[in-house]
Backbone as CSV, one residue per row, in Angstrom:
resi,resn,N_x,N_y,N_z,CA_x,CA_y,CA_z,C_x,C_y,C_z
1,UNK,242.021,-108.332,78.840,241.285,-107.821,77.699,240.343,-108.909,77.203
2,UNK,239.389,-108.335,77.082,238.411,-109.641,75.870,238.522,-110.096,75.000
3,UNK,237.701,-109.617,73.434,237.544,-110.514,72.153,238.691,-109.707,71.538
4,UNK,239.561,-110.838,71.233,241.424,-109.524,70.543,240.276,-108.806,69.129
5,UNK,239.432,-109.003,68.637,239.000,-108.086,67.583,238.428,-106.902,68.402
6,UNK,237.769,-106.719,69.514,237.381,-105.951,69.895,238.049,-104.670,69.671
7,UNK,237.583,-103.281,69.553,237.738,-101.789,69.101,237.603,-100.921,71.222
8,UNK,238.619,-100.581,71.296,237.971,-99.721,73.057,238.835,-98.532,72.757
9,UNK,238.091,-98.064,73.799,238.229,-96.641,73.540,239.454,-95.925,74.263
10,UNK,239.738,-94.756,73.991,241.046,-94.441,74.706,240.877,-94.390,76.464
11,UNK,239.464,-94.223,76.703,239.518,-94.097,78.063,239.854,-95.747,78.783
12,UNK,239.015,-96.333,77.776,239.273,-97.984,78.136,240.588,-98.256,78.351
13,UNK,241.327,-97.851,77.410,242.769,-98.542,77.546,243.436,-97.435,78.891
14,UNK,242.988,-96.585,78.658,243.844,-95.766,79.743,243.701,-96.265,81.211
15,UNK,242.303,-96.874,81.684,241.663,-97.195,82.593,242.500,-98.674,82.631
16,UNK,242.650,-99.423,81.324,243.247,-101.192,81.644,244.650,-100.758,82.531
17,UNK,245.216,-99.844,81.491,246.682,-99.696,81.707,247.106,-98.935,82.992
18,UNK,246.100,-97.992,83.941,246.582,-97.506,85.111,247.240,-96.211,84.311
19,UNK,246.970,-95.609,83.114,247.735,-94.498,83.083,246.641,-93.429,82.325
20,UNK,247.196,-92.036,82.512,246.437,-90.972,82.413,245.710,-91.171,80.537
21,UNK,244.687,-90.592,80.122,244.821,-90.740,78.822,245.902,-89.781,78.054
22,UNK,246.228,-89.041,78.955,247.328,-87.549,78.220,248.586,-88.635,77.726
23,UNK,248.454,-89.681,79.020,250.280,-90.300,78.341,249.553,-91.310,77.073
24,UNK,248.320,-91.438,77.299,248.672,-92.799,75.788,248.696,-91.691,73.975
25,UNK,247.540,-90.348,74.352,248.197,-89.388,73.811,249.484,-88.893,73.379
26,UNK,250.699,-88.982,74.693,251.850,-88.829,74.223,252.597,-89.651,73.431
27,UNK,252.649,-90.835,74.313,253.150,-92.136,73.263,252.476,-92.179,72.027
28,UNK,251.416,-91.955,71.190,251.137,-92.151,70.037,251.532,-90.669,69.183
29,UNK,251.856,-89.460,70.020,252.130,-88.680,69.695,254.256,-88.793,69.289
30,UNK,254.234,-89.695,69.783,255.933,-89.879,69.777,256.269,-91.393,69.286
31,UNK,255.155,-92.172,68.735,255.027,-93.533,68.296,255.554,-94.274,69.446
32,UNK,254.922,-94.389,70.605,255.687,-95.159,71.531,255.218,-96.253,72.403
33,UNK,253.613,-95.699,71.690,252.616,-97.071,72.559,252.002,-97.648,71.474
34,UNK,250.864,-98.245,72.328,250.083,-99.415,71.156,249.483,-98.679,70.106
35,UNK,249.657,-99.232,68.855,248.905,-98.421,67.333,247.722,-98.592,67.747
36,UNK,247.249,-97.003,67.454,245.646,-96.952,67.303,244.947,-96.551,65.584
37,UNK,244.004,-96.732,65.800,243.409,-96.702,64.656,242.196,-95.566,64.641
38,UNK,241.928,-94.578,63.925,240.836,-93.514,63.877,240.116,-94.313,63.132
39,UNK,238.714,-94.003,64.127,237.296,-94.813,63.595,236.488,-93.220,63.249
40,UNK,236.458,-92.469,62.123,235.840,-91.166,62.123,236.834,-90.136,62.537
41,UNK,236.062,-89.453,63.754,236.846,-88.596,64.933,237.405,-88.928,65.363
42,UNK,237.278,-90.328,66.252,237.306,-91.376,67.281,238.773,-92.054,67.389
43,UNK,239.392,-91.730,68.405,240.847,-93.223,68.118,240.236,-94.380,69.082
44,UNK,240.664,-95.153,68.659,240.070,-96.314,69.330,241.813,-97.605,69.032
45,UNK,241.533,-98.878,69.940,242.853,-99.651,70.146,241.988,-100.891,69.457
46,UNK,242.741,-101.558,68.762,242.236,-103.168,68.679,243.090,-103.898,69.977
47,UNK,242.404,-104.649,70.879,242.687,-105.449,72.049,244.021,-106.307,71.517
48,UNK,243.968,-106.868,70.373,245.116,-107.901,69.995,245.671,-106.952,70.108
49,UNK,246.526,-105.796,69.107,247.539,-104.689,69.167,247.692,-104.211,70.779
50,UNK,247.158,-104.232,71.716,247.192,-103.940,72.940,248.068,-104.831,73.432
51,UNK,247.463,-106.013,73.375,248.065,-107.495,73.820,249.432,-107.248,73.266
52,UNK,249.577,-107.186,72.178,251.153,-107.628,71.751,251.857,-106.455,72.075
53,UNK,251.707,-105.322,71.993,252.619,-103.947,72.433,252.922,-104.519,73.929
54,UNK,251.580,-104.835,74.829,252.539,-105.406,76.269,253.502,-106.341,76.218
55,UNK,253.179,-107.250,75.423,254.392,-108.513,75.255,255.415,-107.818,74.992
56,UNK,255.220,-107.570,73.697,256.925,-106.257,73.176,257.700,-105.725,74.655
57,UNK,256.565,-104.882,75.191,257.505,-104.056,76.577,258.128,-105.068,77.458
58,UNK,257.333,-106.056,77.763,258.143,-107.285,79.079,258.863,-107.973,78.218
59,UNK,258.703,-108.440,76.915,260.401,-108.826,76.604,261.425,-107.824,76.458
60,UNK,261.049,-106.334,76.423,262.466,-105.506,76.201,262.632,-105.347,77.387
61,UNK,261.662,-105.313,78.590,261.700,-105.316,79.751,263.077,-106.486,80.558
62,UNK,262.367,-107.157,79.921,263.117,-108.638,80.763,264.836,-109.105,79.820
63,UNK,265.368,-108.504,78.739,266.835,-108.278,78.316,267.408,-107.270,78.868
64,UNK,266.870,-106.425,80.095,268.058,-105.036,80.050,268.513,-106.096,81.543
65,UNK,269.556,-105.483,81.658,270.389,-106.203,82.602,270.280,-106.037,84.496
66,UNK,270.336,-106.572,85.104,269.720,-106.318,86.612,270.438,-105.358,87.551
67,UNK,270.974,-105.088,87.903,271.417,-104.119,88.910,272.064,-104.417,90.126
């Protein structure tokens, strides 16, 4: 990601993240991904909030136990 103030758009993040925009839809529809923010119509991500929701997942990632 670039400038952490930076504003992108849902396709942006959908496109960083490798996933459909329907799922970042769902997760915000079920509070489960990165907080977005409505600019107008518009949802849009701040890059920092992006950044840290991934951190969040690889540390809950990296406590569940191995197999």
């Amino acid at each position: 990601m670039e400038h952490k103030d930076r504003l992108i758009t849902v396709q942006e993040l959908a496109d960083y993240l490798e996933v459909p925009v329907k799922t970042l839809y769902a997760w915000r529809y079920r509070r489960e991904g990165p907080p977005g923010l409505r600019v107008g119509r518009h949802l849009r991500y701040r890059c920092a909030d992006v950044e840290r929701w991934i951190q969040r997942q690889l540390e809950a990632g990296s406590s569940e136990p191995m197999s």
